[in-house]
N, C-alpha and C positions, 0 to 999 in steps of 0.2 A: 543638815538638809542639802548642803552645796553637792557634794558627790553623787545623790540621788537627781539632783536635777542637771547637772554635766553630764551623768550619763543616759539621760533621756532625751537628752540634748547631740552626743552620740550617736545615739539609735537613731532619731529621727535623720539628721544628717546620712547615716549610711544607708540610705536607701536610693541615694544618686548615684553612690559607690559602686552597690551591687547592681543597679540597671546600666551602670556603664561598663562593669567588670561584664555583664551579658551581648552589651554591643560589641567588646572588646573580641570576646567569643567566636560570637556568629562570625564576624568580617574574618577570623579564621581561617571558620571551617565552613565555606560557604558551598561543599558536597560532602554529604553524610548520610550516614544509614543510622536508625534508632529503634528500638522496640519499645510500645508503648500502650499501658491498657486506658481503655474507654469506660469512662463508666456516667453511666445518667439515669438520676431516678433509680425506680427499682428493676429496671432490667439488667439481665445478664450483663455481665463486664465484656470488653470487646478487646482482643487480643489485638493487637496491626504489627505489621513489621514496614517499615515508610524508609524508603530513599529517596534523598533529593538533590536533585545534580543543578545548581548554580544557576536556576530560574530556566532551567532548559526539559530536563527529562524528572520522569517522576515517576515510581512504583510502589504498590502500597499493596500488602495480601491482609485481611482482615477474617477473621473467624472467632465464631461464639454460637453456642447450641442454635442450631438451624441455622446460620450461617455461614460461608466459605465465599468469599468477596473479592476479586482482586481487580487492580484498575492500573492501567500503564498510558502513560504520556511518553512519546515520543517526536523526533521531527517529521518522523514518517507517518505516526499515526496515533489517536485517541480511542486507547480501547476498555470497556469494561463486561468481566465475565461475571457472572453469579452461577458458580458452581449447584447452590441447592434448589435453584429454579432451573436449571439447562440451559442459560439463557446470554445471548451477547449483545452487543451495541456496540458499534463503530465510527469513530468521525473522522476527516480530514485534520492533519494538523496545522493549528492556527496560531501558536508563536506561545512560548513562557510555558509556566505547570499549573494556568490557573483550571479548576476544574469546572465544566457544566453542570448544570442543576441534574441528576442522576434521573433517569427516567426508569430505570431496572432496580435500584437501591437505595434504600436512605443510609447505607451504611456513612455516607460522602459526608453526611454531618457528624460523623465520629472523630474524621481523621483530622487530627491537631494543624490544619493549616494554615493556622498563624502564625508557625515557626518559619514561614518565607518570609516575616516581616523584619524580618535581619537584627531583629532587639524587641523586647519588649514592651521598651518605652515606646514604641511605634502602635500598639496593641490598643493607648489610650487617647483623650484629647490631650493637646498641647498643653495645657490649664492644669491638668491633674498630675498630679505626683505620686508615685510608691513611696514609702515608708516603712520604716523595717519596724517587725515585731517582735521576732523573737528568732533565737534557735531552733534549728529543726534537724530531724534526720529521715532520710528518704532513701529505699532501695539501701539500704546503706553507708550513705553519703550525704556527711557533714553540710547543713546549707544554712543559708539567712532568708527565714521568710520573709518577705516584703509584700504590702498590699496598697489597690488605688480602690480607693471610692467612687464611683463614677457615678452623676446626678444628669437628670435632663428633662426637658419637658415630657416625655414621653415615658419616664421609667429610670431605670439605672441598673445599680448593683454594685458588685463588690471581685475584685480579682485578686484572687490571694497567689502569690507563685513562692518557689522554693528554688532558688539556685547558691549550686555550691563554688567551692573553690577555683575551680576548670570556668566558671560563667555559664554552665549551662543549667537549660531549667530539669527539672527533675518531677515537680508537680504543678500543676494549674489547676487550680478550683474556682470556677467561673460561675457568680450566680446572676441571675438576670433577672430583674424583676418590673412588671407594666402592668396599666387597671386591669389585665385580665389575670396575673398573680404573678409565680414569679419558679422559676428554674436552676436546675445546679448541673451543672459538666465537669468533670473531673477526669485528668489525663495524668498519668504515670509513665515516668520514663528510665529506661537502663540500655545497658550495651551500646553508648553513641560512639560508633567508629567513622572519625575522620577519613575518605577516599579523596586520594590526587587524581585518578584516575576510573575511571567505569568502563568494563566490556558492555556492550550491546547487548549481550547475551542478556545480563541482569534485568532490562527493561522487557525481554520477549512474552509477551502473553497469547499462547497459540490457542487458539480455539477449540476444543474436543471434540472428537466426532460426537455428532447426537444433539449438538445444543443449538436452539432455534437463535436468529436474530428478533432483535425487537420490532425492528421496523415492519415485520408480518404483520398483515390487517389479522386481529383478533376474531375466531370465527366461533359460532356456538356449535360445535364440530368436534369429530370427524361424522361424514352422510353412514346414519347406521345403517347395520346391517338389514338386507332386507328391499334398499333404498333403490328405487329405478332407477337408472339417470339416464340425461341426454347429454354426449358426447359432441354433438354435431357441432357445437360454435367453436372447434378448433380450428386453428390456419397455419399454413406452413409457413415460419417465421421467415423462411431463405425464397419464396416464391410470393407468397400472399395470394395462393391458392388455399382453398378448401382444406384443410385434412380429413383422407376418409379413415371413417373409425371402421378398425378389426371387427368382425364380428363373426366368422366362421370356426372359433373357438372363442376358449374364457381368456378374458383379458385383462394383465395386470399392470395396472395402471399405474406410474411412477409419475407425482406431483413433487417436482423441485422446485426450489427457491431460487431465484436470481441473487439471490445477496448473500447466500448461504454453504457454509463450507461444507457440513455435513450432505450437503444434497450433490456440490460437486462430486464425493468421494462416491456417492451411491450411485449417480449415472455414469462412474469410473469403471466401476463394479459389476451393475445389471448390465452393464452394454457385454459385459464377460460372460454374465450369466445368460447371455439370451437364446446361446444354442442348447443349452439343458432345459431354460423353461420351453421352451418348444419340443422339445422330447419327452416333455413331462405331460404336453398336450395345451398349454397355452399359448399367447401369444403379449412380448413384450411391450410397452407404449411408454416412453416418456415423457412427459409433456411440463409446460414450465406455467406458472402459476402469474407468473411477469403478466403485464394488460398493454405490452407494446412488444414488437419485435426485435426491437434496440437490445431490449432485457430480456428478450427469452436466449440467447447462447443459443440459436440456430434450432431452437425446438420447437414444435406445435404448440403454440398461446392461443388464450381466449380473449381478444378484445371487448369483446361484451363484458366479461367475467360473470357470465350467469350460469355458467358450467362449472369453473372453478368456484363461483358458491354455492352452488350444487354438491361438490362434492366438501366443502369446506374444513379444508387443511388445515385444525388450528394450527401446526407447526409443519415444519420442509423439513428433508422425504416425508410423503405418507404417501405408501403404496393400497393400492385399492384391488382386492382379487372380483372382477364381476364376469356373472355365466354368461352363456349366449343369450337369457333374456334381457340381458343390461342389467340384473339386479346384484347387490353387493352382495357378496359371499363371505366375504375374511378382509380384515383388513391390518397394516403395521404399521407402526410410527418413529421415526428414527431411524439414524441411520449409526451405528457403534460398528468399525471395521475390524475391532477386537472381538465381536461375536456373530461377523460376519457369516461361517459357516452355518449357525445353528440357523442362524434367520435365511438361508439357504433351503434347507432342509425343511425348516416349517411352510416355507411358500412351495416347495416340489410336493410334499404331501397335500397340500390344502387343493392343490388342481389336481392330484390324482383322484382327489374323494369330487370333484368338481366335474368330473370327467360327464 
């Protein structure tokens, strides 16, 4: 019986081993790139490709049926896109790659961010210990499982991880369990490349034409077709006079966003376009959606915004074609400078038939 219990005696022992062979690791390679799946529950498995630069920058692209996700930390700036909504969010940068509570995505609770905790042993309380279990093999590579049991007034659970030879981890199976029951997280990892260095470039996440920010008040909108409206509560944002609204032709009304890239490209655009819709028998009006002249970028705002919820833009650009009785005739959403001509074309036609 002695060799049987020496070597359980072993096993238990090497589980200090391996969470230091893990610290030993990290303090490494404390900038690296990894590819890793997400998996919880019965939902789809969640692909990420995650780099992390030394508690400074941070990018992370995430995709799985109906998702396409990406979020970039910088010292210039905090941004995340959600490709399968159209949609962005932007912050000011406020120091490190800790992430905010996602207001466009739950994806942010996939991505493995404990691996900033520079080791594992950092992952539990002070009290608790890993414990090695057994052999394992992951992605290909040789590891030693090791797990802590975590207990507490409120719940617990169980962390099973798998790190190989190199110290690094390869699987995390996180279960969590509290009186309302209890949860499993499971992360898979390959390809971890050590970087001494990161271009800028790696961190860029440019915004696409077409995609709204978040910060837009959510409208139950666009004003259908059909719709009167009163234009009157504009004001010239460079005077704080009156705006008088066009009405001796049909007028197409261009509603941008102040926060919004897509809407700068399209008042880039229509201000090009405005000698052909005027040949076409319209008349061009851009006006900014902003509730102060600070934020309108020198355009006609509505401080009331009883006009702009009149017309209610769920998203920036939404251009509005209305006739000379004021009522809405045709209207488009988005601004894509890749299909710029065709949305050309369709708004010269809509005012020819407007005429």
């Amino acid at each position: 019986m002695m060799p049987f219990f020496f070597a359980l005696l072993t096993h238990a022992e090497s589980g200090d081993a391996v969470v230091a062979r893990n610290s030993q690791a990290m303090r490494r390679m404390p900038t690296f790139e990894v590819q890793y799946v997400s998996k919880v529950s019965l939902r789809p498995d969640i692909q990420g490709d995650l780099i992390l630069d030394q508690g400074k920058r941070l990018y992370c692209h995430s995709t799985a049926p109906g998702i396409d996700y990406k979020i970039s930390i910088t010292p210039q700036l905090y941004r995340e896109v959600d490709e399968r909504v159209r949609m962005y969010d932007e912050y000011p940068y406020v120091g490190g790659d800790q992430l905010y509570p996602s207001r466009i995505s739950p994806i942010q609770k996939t991505m493995p961010m404990w691996l900033t905790a520079h080791g594992v042993q950092n992952l539990i309380p002070r009290t608790t210990k890993f414990t090695f279990v057994k052999k394992s093999t992951v992605n290909g590579r040789g590891c030693d499982h090791i797990r802590a049991v975590i207990t507490g007034p409120m719940g617990g659970g169980t962390m099973d991880i798998d790190i190989a030879a190199d110290g690094l981890v390869y699987r995390m199976d996180q279960v969590t369990t509290s009186p309302e029951g209890s949860s499993e997280q499971i992360w898979e990892f390959k390809k971890y490349t050590p970087l001494k260095s990161l271009s800028a470039s790696r961190f860029t996440l440019r915004v696409p034409d077409g995609f709204v920010p978040y910060a837009l008040n959510v409208n139950a909108g666009p004003a259908k077709i059909g719709t009167k409206l009163n234009l009157s509560g504009f004001v010239d944002s460079k005077t704080g006079k009156a705006w008088p609204v066009p009405t001796e032709r049909p007028l197409l009304v261009l509603v941008a966003g102040s926060d919004s890239a897509p809407s700068s490209s399209a008042v880039r655009q229509f201000s090009k376009w405005q000698a052909q819709i005027r040949q076409a028998g319209g008349t061009l009006a851009i006006v900014s959606e902003a509730a102060s002249a600070a934020e309108a970028d020198g355009l006609p705002y509505n401080p009331s915004q009883k006009s702009i919820e009149q017309l209610a833009a769920p998203a920036t650009p939404t251009m509005y074609l209305v006739d000379r009785a004021g009522k809405v005739v045709n209207l488009w959403m988005g601004f894509d400078s890749h299909s710029k001509d065709k949305l050309l074309q369709d708004i010269l036609k809509a005012l020819s038939a407007s005429r």
